[in-house]
N, C-alpha and C positions, 0 to 999 in steps of 0.2 A: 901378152896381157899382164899388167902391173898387176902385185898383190891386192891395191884396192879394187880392181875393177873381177879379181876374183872373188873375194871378201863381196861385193854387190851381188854379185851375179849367185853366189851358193846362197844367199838372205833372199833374194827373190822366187830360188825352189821351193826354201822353205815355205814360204808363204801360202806357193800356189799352191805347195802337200795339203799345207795344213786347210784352204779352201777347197781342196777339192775334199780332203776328209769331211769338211763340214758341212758342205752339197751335197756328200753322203749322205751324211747321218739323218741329213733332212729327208731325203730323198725317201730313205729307208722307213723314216718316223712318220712321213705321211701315207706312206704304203700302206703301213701297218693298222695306220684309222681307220682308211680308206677300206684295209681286209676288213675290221673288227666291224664298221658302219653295215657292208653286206653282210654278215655274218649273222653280226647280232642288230637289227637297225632299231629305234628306240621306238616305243611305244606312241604312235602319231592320234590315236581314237580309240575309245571304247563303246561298243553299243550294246544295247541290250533289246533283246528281240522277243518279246511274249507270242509263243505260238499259238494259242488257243484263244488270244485275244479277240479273233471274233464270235465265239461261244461263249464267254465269260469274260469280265473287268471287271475283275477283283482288289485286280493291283496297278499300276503306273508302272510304267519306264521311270519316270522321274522319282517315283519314290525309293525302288529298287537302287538309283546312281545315290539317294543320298544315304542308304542303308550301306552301301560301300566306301561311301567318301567317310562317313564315322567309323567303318572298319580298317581304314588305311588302307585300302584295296584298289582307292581310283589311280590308278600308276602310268594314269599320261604322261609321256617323257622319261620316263624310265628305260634304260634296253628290255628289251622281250623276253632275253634271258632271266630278269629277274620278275615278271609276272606270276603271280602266285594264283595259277588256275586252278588248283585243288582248291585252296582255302577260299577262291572267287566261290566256286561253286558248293562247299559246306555253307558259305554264310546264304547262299540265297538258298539253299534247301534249308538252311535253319528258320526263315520268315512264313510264319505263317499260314501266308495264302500260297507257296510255292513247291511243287511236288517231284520237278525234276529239273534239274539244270546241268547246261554241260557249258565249258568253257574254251574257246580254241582263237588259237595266236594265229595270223597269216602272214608271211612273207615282205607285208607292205607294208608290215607295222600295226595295224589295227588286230584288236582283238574283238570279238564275238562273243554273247554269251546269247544262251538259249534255255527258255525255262517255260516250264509249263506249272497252270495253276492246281491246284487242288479242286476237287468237284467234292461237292456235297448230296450226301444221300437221304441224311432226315435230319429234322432239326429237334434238341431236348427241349423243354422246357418244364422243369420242373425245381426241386432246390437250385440246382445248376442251369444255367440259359450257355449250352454249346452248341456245333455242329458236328456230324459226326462224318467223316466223308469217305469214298469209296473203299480207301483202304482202311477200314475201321478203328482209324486215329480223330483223337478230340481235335475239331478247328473252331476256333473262334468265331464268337458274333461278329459283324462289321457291317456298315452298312450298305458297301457295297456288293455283299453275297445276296442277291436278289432274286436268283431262280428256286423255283416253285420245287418244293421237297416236301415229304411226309413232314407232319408236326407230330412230334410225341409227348402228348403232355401227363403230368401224375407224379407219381410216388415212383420214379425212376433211378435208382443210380446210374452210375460209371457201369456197375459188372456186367449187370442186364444192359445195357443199352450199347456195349459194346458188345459181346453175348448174345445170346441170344433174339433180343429184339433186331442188331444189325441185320442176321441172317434173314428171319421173317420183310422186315424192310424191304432189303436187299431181292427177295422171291419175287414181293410188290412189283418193284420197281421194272424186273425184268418182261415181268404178263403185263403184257398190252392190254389186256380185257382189264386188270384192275387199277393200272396205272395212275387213271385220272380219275376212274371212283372213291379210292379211298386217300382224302387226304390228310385223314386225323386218325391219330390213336390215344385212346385212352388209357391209362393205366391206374388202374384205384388200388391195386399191389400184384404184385408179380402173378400172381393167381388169378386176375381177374383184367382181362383185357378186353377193351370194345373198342370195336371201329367204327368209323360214321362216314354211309354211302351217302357222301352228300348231291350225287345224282338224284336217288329216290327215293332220299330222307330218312334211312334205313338207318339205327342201334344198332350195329353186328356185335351179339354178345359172343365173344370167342373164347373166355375161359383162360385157362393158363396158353404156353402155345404149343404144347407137346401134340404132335402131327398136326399142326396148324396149315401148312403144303394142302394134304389131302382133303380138309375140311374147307378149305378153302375152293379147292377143286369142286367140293359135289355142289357148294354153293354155286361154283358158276356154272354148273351141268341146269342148277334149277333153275338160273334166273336166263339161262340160253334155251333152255327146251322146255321151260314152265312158263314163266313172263313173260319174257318177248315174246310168244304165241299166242296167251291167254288174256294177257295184260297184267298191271303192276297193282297188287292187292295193297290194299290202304294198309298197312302195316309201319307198327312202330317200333318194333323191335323183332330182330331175329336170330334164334337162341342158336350155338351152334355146337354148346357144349354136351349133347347128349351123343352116345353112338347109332351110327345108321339111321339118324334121324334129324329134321333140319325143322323146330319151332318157330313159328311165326304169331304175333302176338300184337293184336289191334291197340 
């Protein structure tokens, strides 16, 4: 073999080294996507799923995506690694109408959020127009909070009406026997509380509400084994603030 046809033949090893290193490297570099794509795959959809929605429609799916698209949150196309679930679900517990949320990534790329609304237990209305809801946090008016709750209207603050009126509310809400009878309270000052049976058109004058429970109790002892047996005495007010004793007054 002449020196030039050495000189060729050592430049074509080269060559083919330096192609197969670079077949490599590719080889290697698509691997590597390829691992990172399963690994980490990028964010393909986000939804959001109100579970109480058919009990309550408070809020929108569609309003919720746009309450995260102005928090920077909506991270379609992003890898999943970088999904910010905690901070998903601070901002939609921060909103409002929303009471619990949880947020969770799946394997396929889509992420899930799930939240449930806020219920409300009596509505103020007094200096203040709030709601006040089960876990005895102020919620806001809106107009789509539409189901039927105690009205408390009067010379009410924040302290009482978080305080102790929630509690009494709250007693309401749980007896069936008074649930749908009383759907107003009045408040003329902390000391002077009236309900209105708006069943049998009844003033319940209640006084402050210190053992408001028990007095409330002997009232429905009277009007289950007095009234409904006897009938309903044309009465306009019924005083409840004496001890062991229930005033009724034409």
């Amino acid at each position: 073999m002449s020196e030039l046809e050495r000189e060729v033949t050592i430049k074509r090893k080269i060559v083919n080294l330096l192609l197969v290193g670079l077949l490599a490297g590719v080889v290697v570099t698509a691997g590597a996507l390829a691992s990172r794509r399963v690994a980490d795959p990028d964010c393909t959809g986000i939804s959001i799923v109100i579970k109480d929605s058919t009990e309550r429609q408070y809020v929108s799916a569609q309003e919720l995506q746009t309450v995260l698209r102005q928090a920077g949150l909506w991270q379609i196309g992003e890898p999943l690694s970088k999904i910010r679930c905690q901070d998903i679900e601070q901002c939609m517990r921060d909103h409002p109408m929303i009471r619990e949320a949880e947020c969770h990534e799946r394997s396929t790329g889509e992420v899930k959020i799930y939240v449930r609304q806020r219920v409300p237990l009596m509505r103020i209305e007094g200096d203040e127009h709030y709601f006040v809801d089960m876990d005895r946090k102020v919620m806001p008016i809106r107009a789509s909070v539409n189901t039927p709750v105690v009205v408390v209207s009067g010379r009410i603050g924040k302290q009482q009406a978080l305080g102790e009126m929630y509690d009494f509310v709250y007693m309401l809400s749980r007896d069936r026997y008074w649930r749908e009878k009383i759907p107003t309270v009045k408040v003329t000052n902390p000391k002077m509380i009236e309900l209105v049976d708006a069943e049998h058109h009844y003033m319940i004058v209640l006084g402050d509400l210190t053992d408001a429970e028990a007095r409330m109790n002997s009232l429905k002892k009277l009007y289950e084994k007095g009234f409904e047996k006897i009938g309903w005495p044309n009465y306009k007010q019924i005083d409840l603030r004496f001890a062991n004793q229930i005033v009724g007054r034409k």
